[in-house]
C-alpha positions in Angstrom: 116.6 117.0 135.4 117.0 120.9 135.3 113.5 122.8 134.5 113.3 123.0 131.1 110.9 122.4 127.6 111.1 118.6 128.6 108.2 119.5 131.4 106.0 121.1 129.3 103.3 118.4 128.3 102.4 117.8 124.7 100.3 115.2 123.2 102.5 115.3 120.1 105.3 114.6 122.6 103.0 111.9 124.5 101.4 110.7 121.4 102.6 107.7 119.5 102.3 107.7 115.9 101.4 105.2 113.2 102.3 105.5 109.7 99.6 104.4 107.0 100.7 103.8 103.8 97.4 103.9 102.1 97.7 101.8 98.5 98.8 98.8 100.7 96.9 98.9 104.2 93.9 97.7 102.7 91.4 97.4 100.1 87.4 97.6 99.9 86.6 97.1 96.4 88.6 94.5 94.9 90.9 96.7 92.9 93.8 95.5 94.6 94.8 98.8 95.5 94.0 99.7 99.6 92.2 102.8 99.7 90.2 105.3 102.4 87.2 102.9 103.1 89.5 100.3 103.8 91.3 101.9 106.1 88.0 103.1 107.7 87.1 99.5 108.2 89.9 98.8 110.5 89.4 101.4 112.5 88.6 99.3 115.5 91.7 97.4 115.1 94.2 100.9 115.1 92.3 101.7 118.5 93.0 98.7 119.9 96.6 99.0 119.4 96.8 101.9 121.5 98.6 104.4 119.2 97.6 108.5 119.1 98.4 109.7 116.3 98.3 108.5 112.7 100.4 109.6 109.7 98.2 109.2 106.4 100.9 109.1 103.2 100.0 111.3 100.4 96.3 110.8 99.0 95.5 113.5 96.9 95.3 113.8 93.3 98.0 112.6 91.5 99.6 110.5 88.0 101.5 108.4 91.1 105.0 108.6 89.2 105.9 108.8 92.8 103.1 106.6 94.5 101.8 109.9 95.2 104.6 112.2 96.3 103.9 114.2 92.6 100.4 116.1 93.5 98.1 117.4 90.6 95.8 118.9 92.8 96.1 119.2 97.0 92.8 120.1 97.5 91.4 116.3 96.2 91.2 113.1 96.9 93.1 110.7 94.1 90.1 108.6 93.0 91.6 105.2 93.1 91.7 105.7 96.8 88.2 107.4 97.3 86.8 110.4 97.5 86.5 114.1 99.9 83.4 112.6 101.4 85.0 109.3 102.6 88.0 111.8 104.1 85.7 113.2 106.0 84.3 109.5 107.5 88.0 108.6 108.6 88.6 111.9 110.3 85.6 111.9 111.9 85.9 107.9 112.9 89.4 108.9 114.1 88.5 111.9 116.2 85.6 109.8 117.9 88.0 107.2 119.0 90.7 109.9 120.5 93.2 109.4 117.5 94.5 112.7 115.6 95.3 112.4 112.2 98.4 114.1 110.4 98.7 114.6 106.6 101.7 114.2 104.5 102.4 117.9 103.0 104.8 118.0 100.2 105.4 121.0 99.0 109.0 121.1 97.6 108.0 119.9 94.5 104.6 118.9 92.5 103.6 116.8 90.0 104.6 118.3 86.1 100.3 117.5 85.7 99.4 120.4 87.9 97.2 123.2 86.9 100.7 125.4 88.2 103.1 123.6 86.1 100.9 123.3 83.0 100.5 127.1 83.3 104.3 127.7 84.0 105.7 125.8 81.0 103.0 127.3 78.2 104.8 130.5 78.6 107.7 132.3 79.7 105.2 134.9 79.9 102.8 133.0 82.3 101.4 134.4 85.6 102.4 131.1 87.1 106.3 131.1 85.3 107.9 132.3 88.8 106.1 129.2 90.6 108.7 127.5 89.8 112.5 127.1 88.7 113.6 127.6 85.4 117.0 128.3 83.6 116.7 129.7 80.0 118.6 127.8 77.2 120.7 130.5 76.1 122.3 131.1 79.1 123.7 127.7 78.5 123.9 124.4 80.1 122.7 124.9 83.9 125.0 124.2 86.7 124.6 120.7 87.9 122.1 119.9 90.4 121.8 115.9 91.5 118.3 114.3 91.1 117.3 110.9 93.7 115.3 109.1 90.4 116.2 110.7 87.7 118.0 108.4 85.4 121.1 110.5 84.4 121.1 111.8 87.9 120.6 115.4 86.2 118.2 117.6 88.2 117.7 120.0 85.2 114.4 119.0 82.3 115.0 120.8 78.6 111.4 121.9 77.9 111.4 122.5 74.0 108.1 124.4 74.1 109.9 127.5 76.4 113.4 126.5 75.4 114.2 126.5 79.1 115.2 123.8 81.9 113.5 123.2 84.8 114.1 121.8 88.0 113.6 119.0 89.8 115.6 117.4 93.1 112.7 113.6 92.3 111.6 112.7 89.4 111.0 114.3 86.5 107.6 114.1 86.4 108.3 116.7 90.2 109.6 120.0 89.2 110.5 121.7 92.3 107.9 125.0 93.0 109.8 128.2 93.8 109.5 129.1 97.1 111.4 132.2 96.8 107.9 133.9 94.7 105.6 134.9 97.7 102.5 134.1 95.4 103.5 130.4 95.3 104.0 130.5 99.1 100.7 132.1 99.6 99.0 129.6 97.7 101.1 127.0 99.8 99.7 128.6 103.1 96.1 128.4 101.8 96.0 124.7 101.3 97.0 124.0 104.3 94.1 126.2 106.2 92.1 124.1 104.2 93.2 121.1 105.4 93.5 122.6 108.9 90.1 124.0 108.8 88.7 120.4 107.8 90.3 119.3 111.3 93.2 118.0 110.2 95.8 117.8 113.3 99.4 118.6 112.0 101.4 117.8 108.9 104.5 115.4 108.4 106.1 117.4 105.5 108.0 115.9 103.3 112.0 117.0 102.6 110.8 120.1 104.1 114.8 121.2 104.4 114.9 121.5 100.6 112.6 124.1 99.6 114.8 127.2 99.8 117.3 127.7 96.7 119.5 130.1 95.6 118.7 131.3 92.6 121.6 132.5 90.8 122.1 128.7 90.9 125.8 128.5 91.1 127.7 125.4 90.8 128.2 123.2 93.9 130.4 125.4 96.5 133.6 123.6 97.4 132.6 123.2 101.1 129.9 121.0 99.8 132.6 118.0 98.7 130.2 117.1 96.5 127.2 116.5 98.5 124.1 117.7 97.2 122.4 116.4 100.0 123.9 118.7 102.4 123.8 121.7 99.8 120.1 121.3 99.1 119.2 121.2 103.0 121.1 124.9 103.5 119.0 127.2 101.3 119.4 130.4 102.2 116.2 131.3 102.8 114.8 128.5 104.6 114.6 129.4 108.0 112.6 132.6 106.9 109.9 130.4 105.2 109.4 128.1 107.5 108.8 130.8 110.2 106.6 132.5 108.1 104.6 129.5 107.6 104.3 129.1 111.5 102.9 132.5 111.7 100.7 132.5 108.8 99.4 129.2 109.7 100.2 127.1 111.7 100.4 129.1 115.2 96.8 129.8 114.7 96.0 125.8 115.4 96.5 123.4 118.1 98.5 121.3 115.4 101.4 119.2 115.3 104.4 119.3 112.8 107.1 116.5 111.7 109.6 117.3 109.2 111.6 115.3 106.9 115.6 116.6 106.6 117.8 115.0 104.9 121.1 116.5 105.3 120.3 118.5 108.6 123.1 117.9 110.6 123.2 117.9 114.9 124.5 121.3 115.0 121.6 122.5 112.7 118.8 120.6 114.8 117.6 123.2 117.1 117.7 126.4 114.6 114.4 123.9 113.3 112.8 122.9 116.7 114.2 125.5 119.2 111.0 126.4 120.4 111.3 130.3 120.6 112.4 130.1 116.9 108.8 129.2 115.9 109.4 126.4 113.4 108.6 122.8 114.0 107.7 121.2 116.3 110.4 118.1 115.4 111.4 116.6 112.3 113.2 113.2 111.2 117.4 113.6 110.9 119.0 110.5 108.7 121.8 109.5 110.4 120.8 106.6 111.5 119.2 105.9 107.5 122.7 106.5 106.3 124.5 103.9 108.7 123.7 100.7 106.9 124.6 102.4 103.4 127.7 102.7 101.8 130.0 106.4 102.0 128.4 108.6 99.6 125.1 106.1 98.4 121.9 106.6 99.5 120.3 103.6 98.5 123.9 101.3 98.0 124.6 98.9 101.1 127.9 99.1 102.8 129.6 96.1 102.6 130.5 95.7 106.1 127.8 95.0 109.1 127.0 98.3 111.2 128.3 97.9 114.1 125.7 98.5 117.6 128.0 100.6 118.6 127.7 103.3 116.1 123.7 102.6 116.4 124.5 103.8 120.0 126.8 106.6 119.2 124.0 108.0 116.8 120.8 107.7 119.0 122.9 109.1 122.2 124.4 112.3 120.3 120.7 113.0 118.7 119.3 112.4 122.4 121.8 115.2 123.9 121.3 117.2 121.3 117.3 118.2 122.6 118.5 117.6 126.4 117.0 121.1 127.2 115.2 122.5 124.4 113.6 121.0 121.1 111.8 117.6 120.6 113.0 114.9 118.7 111.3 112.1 116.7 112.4 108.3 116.7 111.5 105.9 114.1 113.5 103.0 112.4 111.6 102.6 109.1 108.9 104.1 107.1 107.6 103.9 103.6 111.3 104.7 102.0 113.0 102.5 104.1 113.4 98.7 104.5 111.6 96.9 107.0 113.0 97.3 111.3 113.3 94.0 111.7 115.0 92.8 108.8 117.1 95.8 109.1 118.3 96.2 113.0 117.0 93.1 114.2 117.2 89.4 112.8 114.4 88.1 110.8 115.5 85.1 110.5 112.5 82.4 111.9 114.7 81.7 115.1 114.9 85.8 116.1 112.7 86.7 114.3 109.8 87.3 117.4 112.6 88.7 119.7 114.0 91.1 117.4 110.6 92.8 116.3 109.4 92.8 120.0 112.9 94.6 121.3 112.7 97.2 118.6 109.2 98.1 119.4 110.9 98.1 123.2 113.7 100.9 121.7 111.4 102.9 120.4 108.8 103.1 123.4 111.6 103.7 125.7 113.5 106.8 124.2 112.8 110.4 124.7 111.5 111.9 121.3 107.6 111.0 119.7 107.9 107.2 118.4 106.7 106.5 115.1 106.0 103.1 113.9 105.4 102.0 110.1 102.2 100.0 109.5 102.8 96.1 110.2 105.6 96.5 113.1 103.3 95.6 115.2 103.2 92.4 113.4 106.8 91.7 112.7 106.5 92.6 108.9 110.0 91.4 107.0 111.3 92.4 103.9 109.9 90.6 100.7 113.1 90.6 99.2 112.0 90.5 95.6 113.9 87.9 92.9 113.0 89.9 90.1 113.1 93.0 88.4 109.4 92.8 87.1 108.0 92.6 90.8 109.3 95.7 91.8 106.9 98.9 91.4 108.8 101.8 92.9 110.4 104.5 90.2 113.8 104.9 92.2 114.4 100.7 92.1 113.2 101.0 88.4 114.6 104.0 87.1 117.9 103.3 88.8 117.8 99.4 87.1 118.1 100.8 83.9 121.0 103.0 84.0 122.3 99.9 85.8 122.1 97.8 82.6 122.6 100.7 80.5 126.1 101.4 82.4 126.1 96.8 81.9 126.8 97.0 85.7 126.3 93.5 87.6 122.6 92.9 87.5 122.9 90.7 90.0 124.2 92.0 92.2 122.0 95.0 92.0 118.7 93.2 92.5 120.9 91.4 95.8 121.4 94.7 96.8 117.8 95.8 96.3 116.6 92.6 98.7 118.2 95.1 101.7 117.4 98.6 100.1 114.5 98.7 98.6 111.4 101.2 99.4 109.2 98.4 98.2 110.4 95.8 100.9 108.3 98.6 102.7 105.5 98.8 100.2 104.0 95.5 100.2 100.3 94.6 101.9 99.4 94.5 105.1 99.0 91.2 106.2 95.4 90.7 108.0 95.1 87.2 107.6 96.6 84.0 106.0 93.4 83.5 103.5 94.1 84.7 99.8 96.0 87.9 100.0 96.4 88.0 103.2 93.1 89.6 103.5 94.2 92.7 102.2 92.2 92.7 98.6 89.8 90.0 96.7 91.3 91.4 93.6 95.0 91.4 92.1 97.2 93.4 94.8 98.8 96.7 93.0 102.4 94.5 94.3 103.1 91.4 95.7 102.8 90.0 98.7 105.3 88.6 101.0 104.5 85.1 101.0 105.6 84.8 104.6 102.0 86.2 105.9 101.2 82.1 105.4 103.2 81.2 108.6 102.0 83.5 111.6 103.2 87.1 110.2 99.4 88.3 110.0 97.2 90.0 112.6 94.3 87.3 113.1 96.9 84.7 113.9 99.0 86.8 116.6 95.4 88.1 118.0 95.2 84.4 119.3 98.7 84.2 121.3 99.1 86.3 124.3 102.8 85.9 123.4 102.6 87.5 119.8 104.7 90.4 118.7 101.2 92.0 118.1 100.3 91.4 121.9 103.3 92.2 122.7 103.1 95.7 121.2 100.3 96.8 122.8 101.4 96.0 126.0 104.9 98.0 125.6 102.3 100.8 124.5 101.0 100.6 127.9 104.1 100.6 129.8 104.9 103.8 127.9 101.6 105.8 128.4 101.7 104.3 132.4 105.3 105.5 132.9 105.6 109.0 131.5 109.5 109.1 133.0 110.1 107.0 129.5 108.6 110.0 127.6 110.3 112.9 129.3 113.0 111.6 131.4 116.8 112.1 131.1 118.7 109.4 129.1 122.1 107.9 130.0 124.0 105.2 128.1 125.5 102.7 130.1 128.4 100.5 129.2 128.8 102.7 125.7 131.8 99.9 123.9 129.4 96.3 124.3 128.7 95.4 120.9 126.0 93.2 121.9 124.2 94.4 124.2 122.1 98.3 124.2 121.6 99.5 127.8 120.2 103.0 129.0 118.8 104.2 132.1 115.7 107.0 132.0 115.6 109.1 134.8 113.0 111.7 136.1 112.9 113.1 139.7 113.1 109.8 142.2 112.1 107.9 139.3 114.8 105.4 137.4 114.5 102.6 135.1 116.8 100.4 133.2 116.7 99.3 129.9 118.9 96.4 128.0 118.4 95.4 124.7 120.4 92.5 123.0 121.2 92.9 119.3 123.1 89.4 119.9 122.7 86.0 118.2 124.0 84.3 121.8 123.5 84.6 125.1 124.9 87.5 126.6 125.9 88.6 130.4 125.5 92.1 131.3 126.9 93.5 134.8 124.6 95.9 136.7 126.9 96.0 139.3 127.8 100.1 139.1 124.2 101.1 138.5 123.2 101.9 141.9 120.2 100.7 143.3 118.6 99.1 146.3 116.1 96.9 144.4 114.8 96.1 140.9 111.1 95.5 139.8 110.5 94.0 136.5 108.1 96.1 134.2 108.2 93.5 130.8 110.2 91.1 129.3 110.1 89.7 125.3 111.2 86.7 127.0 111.8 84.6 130.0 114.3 86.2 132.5 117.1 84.5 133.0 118.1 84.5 136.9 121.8 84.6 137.1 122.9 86.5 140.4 122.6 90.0 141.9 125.4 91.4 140.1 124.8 90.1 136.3 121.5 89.8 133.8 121.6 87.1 131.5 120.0 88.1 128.5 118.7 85.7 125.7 119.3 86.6 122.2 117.3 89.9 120.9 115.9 90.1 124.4 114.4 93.3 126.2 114.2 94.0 129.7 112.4 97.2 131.3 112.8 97.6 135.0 112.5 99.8 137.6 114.7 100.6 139.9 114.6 102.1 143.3 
């Protein structure tokens, strides 16, 4: 390994991060909704896991048209979830058990309900008009700009009171704020000292790649083809701001940064995390979120299975691409993504234990931070909703109704939805099998998956030594003991099996071998042209299958560390 960034220790390179997504982890006063006491009552159970770091979706002030992504006011606490005084009890419950806690910022946009907008939209000659993006009427009918849940698709607003359009990429109840006015970005800057001077210990910001525009607004350049995506993530200014930000803010902290970048592509990664640039320090790409979906959709499924190897091809090309400088991030779901193990795995009650142990084995055995959604510890599935009325997110609503208002299949959407939906994501932690899985007395904000009845809940795995809870933590230990899995070179072995994922991690004298089965079947694998003298066994997800010196049987969805000298 040549001497490079990968040496440099970091305990947001070390660290392992869990996601929180606060309306659903869990509740303490029987509103159904899970809010800040809640999650300080679990506390305990979030050390014991062994994770670093955890990332705390947004909480602050807001109408929720977004579950909170549309912010009223960054520098509260939205009241169904608690108040500044009970923030304060969880940082200071997670400092005193050696666990940092990072914020969601989101700052591309905020909610149409904050003081900045009101101001912005009462006037075109308001103080606060530049905060954000607007296109008077009589220069016509804007250029078209795509919007994720808006239900035209149309990111332009008509506001009759200022007969002008605003913008907005979400919803919109999220007009985008303006960037380009160094008062907005100011203001920006001083929310997050706030935050930081609370003790806050970094920020996952949220489609941090869109917040640069140009102006003029021109139509969509031919290069583009169309994608808006990609368009949105190459503002022209973007680079600038997010520099400045480093050196306004956040180089005067021991703080760690994550963002999310939709459309940044592998040759753009390192102009973001390129250390001497001053950036971030790593931020999510979605390649991987886009393999599943079909050409051109972001939340349609392809119609074809992915196939491993392109799972392969798009972990190994991200891997080289921070070989000697940057840091990467790996995660396989979140709070706008289906569940891992209904996803890349098998959740199916026969693979179901295998294929949520051997993802949490992928994770902790790649180079880049790992980051783990609330419940993958427990092998949390996809509730796969029947009906339109249990749904609760605006994209699955919103994009319902120009569904039936384009008399589209029905159906078929809501089959579709099963796999794509953010609120397979959404639903409660499951604690326990008693009446809502211990997650609220009350009537939860969404359903429940019904499957926390038969052993997907933490006080049932907390009794078997063989649980995919148990499990977890002990991968979490193989990781922190065997630092080669955090820094260590990466090489794919045997790149064209479609069954079977195997890798070798390399640092100094120091060599281990990964294989991973995404198979249904038993499967051989030949280890014959890895050279070694002998191989120790680090952790299995199931019983090793002895087969001869030359081949590894592996059982299906199995994972096998080991070390090899």
């Amino acid at each position: 390994m040549s001497l490079s960034n990968q040496f440099q220790h970091n305990w947001w390179k070390e660290g392992i991060v869990y996601q929180i997504y606060p309306r659903s982890f869990q509740d303490s006063n029987g509103d159904g909704v899970g809010d800040l006491r809640g999650i300080i009552s679990r506390l305990d159970y979030i050390k014991s896991l062994g994770v670093d770091i955890i990332w705390l979706n947004p909480i602050y002030d807001s109408p929720n048209d977004d579950n909170g992504y549309d912010i009223s006011d960054y520098r509260n606490i939205l009241d169904e979830f608690g108040t500044m005084e009970d923030f304060d009890v969880l940082l200071k419950g997670l400092h005193e058990r050696g666990i940092k806690l990072l914020m969601d910022l989101v700052v591309n946009h905020c909610s149409d309900e904050h003081k900045w907008f009101k101001e912005s939209k009462s006037s075109r000659d308001s103080s606060y008009r530049d905060y954000f993006h607007w296109w008077p009427a009589e220069k016509g009918i804007p250029p078209k700009r795509w919007s994720y849940f808006d239900v035209e698709g149309n990111a332009w607003k008509y506001d009759e009171h200022t007969d002008a359009y605003y913008l907005h990429y979400f919803s919109v109840k999220q007009p985008d704020l303006k960037w380009e006015n160094p008062a907005l970005r100011k203001e920006i800057y001083d929310m997050m000292t706030f935050w930081f001077e609370k003790g806050v210990d970094g920020f996952r910001m949220d489609v941090i790649s869109f917040i640069s525009k140009d102006t003029n607004y021109p139509e969509l350049p031919e290069k583009y083809k169309g994608d808006f995506i990609s368009y949105y993530a190459n503002g022209p200014r973007l680079h600038e701001f997010l520099n400045e930000m480093n050196t306004e803010v956040l180089s005067k902290y021991d703080v760690m940064t994550v963002g999310e970048a939709p459309g940044v592509t592998l040759e753009d990664a390192l102009s973001f995390v390129d250390e001497d640039r001053k950036e971030l320090n790593m931020f999510f790409h979605f390649d991987l979120m886009s393999l599943d979906r079909a050409p051109g959709e972001v939340f349609k499924m392809r119609k074809d299975r992915w196939k491993l190897t392109e799972f392969k091809k798009i972990h190994s090309a991200w891997d080289r691409a921070f070989e000697k400088k940057g840091w990467g991030s790996m995660f396989l779901s979140n709070h706008d993504f289906p569940r891992s193990v209904s996803r890349w795995g098998n959740d199916h009650p026969e693979f179901w234990h295998n294929s949520a142990t051997m993802l949490q084995t992928f994770l902790l055995t790649m180079r880049g931070t790992p980051y783990f959604y609330f419940g993958d510890e427990i092998g949390m599935t996809n509730v796969k909703f029947e009906r339109i009325e249990d749904y609760r997110d605006i994209n699955t609503l919103n994009a319902y109704h120009a569904a039936a208002h384009n008399a589209d299949d029905l159906e078929a959407f809501i089959e579709n939805e099963k796999e794509a939906a953010r609120d397979n994501a959404r639903t409660p932690m499951h604690w326990d099998s008693t009446k809502n899985a211990g997650f609220t007395e009350g009537n939860p904000w969404i359903k429940l998956n019904e499957n926390y009845k038969k052993g997907i809940n933490v006080a049932e795995q907390e009794k078997d030594a063989t649980s995919v809870l148990n499990y977890f933590r002990a991968m979490v230990k193989v990781r922190k003991e065997h630092l080669t899995l955090v820094y260590g070179d990466y090489e794919l072995l045997d790149e064209k099996n479609e069954a079977i994922y195997a890798y070798l991690r390399t640092m100094s004298s120091k060599k281990y071998l990964i294989l991973l089965s995404f198979s249904q079947v038993n499967t051989l694998f030949d280890i014959s042209k890895i050279s070694f003298k002998k191989k120790y066994l680090i952790i299995s997800n199931d019983a090793v299958i002895k087969k001869n010196e030359d081949q590894i049987e592996l059982r299906p969805y199995q994972s096998i560390i080991y070390k090899l000298d």
